[in-house]
NUVEXVO-82913 format. One record per residue (C-alpha): residue number from 0; chain; x, y, z. Coordinates in Angstrom, 2 decimals. Each point is the difference from the previous one (the first is absolute). Layout:
N
DOBA num chaine    east   north      up
DOBA NUM      A       X       Y       Z
...
//
This chain:
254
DOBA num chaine    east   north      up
DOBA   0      A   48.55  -36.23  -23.88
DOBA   1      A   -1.59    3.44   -0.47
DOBA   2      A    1.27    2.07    3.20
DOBA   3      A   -3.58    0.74    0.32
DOBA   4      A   -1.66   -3.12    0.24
DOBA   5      A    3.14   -0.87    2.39
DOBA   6      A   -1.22    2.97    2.63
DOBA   7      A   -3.53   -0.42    0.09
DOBA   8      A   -0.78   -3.82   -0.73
DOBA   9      A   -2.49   -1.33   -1.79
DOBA  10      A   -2.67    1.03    2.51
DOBA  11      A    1.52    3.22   -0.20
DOBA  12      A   -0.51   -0.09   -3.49
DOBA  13      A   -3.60   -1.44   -0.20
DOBA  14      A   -1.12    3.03    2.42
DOBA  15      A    1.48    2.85   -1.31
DOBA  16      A    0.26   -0.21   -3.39
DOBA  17      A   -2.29   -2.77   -1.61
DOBA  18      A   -2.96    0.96    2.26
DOBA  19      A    0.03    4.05   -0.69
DOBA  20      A    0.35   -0.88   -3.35
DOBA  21      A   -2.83   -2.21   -0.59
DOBA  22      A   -1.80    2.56    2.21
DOBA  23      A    0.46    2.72   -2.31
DOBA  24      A   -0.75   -1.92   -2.93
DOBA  25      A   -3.32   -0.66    1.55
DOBA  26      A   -0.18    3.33    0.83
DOBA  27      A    0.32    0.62   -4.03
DOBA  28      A   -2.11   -2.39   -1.61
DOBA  29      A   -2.32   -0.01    2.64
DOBA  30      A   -1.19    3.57   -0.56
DOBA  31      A    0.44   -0.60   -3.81
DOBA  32      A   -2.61   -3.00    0.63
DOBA  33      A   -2.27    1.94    1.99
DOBA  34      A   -0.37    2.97   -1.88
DOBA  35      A   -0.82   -2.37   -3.54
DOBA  36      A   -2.71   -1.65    2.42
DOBA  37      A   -1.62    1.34    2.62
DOBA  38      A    0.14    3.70   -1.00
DOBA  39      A   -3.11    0.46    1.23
DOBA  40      A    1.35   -1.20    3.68
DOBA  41      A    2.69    2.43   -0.13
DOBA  42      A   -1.18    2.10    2.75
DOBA  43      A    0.25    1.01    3.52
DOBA  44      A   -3.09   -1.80    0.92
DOBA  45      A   -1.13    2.63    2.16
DOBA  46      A   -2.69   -0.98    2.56
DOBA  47      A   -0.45    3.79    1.22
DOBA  48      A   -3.81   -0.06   -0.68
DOBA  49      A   -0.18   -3.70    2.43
DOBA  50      A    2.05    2.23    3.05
DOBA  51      A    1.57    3.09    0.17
DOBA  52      A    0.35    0.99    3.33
DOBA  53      A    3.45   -1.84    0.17
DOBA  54      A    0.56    0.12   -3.39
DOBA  55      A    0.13    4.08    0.42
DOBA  56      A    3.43   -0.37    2.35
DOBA  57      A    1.73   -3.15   -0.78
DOBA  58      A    0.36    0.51   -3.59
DOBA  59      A    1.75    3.39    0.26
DOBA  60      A    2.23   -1.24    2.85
DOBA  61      A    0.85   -3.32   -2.03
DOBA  62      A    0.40    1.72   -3.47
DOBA  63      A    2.31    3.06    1.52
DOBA  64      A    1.87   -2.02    1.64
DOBA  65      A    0.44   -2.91   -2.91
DOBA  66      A    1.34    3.02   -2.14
DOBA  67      A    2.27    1.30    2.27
DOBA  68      A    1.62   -3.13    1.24
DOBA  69      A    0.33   -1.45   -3.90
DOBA  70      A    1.77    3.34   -0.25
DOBA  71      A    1.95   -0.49    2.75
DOBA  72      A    1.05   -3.26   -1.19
DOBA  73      A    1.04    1.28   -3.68
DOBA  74      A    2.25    2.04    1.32
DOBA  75      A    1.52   -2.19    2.44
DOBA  76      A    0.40   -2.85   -2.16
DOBA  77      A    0.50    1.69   -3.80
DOBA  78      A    1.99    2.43    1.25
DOBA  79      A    3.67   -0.83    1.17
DOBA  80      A    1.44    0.93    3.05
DOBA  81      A    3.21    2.33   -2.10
DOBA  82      A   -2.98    2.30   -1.58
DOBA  83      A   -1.44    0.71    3.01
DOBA  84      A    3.19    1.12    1.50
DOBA  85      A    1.01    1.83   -2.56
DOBA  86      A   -3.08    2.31    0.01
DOBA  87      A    1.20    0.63    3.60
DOBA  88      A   -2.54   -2.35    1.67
DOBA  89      A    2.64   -1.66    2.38
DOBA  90      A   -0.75   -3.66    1.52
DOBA  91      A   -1.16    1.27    3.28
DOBA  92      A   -2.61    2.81   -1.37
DOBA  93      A   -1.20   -2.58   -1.98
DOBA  94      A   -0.44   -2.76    2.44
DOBA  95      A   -1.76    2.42    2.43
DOBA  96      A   -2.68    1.47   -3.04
DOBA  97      A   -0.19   -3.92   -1.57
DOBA  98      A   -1.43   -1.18    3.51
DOBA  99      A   -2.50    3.02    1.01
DOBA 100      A   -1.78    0.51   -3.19
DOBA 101      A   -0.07   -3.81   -0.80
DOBA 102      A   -0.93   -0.38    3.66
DOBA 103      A   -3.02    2.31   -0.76
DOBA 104      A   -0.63   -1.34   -3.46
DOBA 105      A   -0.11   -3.29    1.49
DOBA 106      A   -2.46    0.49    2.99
DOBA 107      A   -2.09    1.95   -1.95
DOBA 108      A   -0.42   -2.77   -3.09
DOBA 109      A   -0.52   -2.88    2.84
DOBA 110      A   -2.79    2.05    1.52
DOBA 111      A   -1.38    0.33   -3.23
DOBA 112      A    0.44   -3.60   -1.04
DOBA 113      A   -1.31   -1.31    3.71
DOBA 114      A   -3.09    2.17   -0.37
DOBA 115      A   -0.64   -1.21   -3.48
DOBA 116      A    0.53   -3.76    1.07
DOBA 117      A   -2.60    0.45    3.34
DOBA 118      A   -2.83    1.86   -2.44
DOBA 119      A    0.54   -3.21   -2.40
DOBA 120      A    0.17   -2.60    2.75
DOBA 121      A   -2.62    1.91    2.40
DOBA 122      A   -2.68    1.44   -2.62
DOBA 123      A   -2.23   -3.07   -1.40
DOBA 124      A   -0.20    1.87   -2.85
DOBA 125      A    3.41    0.53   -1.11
DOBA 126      A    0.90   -3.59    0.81
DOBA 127      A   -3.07   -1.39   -2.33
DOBA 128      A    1.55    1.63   -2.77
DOBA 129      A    4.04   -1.03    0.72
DOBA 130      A    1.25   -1.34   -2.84
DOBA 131      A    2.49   -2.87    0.41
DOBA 132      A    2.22    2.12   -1.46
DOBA 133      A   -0.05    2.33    3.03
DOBA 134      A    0.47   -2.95    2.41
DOBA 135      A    3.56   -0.44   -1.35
DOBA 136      A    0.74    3.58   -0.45
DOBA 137      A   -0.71    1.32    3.61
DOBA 138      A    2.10   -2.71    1.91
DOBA 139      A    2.57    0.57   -2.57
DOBA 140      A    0.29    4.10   -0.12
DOBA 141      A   -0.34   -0.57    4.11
DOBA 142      A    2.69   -2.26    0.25
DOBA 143      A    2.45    2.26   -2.46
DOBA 144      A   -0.88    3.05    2.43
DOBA 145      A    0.46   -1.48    2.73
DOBA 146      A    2.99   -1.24   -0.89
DOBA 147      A    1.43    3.19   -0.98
DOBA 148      A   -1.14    1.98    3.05
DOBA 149      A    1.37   -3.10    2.19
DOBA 150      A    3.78   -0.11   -1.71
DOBA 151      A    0.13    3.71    0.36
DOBA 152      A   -1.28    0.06    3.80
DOBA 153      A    2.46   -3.16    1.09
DOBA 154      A    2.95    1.46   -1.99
DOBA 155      A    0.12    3.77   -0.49
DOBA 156      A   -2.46    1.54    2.52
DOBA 157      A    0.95   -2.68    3.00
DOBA 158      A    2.93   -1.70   -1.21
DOBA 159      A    3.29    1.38   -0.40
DOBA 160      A   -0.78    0.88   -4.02
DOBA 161      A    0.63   -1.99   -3.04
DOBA 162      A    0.85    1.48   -3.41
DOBA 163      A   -2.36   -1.90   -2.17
DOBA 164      A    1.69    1.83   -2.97
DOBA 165      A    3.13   -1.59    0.09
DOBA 166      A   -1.45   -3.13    0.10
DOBA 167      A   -4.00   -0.32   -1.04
DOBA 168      A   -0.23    3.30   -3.17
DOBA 169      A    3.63   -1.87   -1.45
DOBA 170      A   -2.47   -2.92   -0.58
DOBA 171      A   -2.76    1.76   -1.04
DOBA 172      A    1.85    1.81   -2.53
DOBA 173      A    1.93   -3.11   -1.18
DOBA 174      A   -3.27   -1.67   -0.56
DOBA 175      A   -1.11    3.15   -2.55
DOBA 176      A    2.91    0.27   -1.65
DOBA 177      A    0.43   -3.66   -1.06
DOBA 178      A    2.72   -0.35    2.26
DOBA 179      A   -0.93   -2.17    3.33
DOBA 180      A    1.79    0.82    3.18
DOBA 181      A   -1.40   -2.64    2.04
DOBA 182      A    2.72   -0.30    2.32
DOBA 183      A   -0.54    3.77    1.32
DOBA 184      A   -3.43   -0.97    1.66
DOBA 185      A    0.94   -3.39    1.19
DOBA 186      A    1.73    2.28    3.00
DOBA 187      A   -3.10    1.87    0.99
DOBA 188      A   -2.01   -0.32    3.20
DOBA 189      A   -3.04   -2.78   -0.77
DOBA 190      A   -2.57    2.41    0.33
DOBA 191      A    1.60    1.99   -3.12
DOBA 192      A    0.03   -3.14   -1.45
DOBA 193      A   -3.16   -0.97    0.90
DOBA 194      A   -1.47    3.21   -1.38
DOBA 195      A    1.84    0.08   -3.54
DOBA 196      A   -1.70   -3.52   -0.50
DOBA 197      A   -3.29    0.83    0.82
DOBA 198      A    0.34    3.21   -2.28
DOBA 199      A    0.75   -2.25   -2.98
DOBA 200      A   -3.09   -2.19    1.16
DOBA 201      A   -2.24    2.95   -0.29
DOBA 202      A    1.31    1.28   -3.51
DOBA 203      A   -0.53   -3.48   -1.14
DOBA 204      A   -3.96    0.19    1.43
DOBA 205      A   -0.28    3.91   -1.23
DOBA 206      A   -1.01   -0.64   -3.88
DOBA 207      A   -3.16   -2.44    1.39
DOBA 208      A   -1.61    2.06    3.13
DOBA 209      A   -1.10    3.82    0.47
DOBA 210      A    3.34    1.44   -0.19
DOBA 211      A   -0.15    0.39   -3.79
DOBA 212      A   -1.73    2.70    0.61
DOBA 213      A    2.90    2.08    0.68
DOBA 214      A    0.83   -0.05   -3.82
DOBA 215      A   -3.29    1.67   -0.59
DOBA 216      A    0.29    3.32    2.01
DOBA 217      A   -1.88    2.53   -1.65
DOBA 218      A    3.05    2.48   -0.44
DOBA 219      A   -1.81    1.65   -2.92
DOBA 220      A   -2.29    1.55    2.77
DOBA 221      A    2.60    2.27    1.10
DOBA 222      A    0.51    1.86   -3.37
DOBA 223      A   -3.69   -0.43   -0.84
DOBA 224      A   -1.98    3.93   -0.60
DOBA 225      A   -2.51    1.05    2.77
DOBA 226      A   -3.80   -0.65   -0.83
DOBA 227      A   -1.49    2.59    0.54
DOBA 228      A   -4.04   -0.52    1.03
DOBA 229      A   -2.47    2.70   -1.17
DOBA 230      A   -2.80    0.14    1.96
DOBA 231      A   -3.18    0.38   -1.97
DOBA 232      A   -2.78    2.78    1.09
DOBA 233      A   -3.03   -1.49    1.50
DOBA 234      A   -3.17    0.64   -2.27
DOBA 235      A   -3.29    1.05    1.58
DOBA 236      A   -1.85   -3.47   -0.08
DOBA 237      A   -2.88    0.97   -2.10
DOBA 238      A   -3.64    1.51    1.43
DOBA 239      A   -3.16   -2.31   -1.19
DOBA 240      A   -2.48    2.32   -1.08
DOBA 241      A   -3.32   -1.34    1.47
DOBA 242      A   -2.48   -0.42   -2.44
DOBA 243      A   -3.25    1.43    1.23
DOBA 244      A   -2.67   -2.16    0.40
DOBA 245      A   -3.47    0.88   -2.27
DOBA 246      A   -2.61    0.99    1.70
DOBA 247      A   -3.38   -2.26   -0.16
DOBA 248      A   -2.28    1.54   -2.48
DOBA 249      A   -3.70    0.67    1.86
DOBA 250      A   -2.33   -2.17   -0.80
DOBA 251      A   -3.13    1.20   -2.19
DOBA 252      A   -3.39   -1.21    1.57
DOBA 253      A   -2.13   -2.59   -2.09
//
């Protein structure tokens, strides 16, 4: 019997390496899919002209924080523990700077998300014009969030610490570089567990709600020249010229 299959079981298996797989294969052909039909859909759907008022806060708060916890989590997870150390980033130093910045990172893209998910519940607008897309998306980016934020609180911030690296990034590697390691997650707390699944459920959703959008950042913008807006001399608006009016010729007497 494959020593693999013998550690993890079939269950073991099923979870963690048929499901991510099919997952990211959704993930593929989905967006292939998409963008061959419904081009025209491939947008953020902004509803900034329904409601702004919230729109102005939560989006910067969510979107920051998105980027700087996805960043967070490519280094934690693509990045093995022995390169770390051997740019001189010890264990400790980076257990301490993992936590506060993705502490940070993490409340600020949950206030983001929880004021973008009250303006859409809240504003009758914005909740005319949900698309049923959007009602699987929201639970399923809140769920993965709080997930995260709850795995990190319970184990590293009020638990003793866990190294997810040993355990969760050897799977997450294994899974991108064709070689499964589904045994080094079966170990992990649930709510690691809980949150890797729900991360593959949401790349398997991406290619069919809003998210696509991420694929269409206008990066171009950055390098793009200045315009540069002349403005033109206002004319004197030109003077009628009255015409004057005859003057009655006198009447001759009969």
């Amino acid at each position: 019997m494959n020593p693999i299959a013998a550690a993890t079981g079939g269950a073991g298996l099923l979870l963690w390496v048929a499901f991510p797989y099919i997952c990211l294969a959704v993930f593929a052909v989905g967006h292939v899919w998409r963008y061959r039909q419904d081009q025209f859909g491939w947008t953020s759907r902004t509803t900034q002209l329904l409601e702004h008022r919230w729109l102005r806060w939560g989006s910067p708060l969510f979107h920051l924080g998105a980027f700087a916890v996805i960043a967070g989590h490519v280094i934690g997870l693509a990045v093995p523990a022995s390169w770390t150390e051997a740019a001189g980033i010890g264990e400790h130093a980076y257990h301490i700077t993992a936590v506060a910045l993705g502490s940070v990172a993490g409340v600020a893209m949950v206030t983001g998300l929880g004021m973008l998910c009250a303006r859409r519940l809240l504003t009758r607008r914005i909740r005319l014009t949900t698309d049923p897309s959007d009602k699987l998306l929201f639970p399923l980016l809140s769920i993965t969030v709080l997930l995260g934020i709850g795995a990190t609180a319970v184990e590293n911030v009020f638990g003793g610490g866990y190294d997810y690296r040993a355990t969760v990034s050897v799977w997450f590697r294994g899974i991108f570089a064709l070689s499964p390691r589904p045994e080094a997650i079966t170990g992990a707390p649930p709510l690691f567990q809980l949150h890797a699944l729900s991360a593959c459920l949401l790349f398997a959703a991406w290619p069919f709600t809003r998210l696509v959008h991420v694929w269409s950042a206008p990066i171009g913008y950055l390098a793009r020249p200045y315009l540069v807006y002349r403005r033109r001399a206002a004319t004197p608006a030109p003077v009628a010229h009255e015409v004057p009016t005859p003057e009655p010729r006198p009447r001759r007497a009969a």
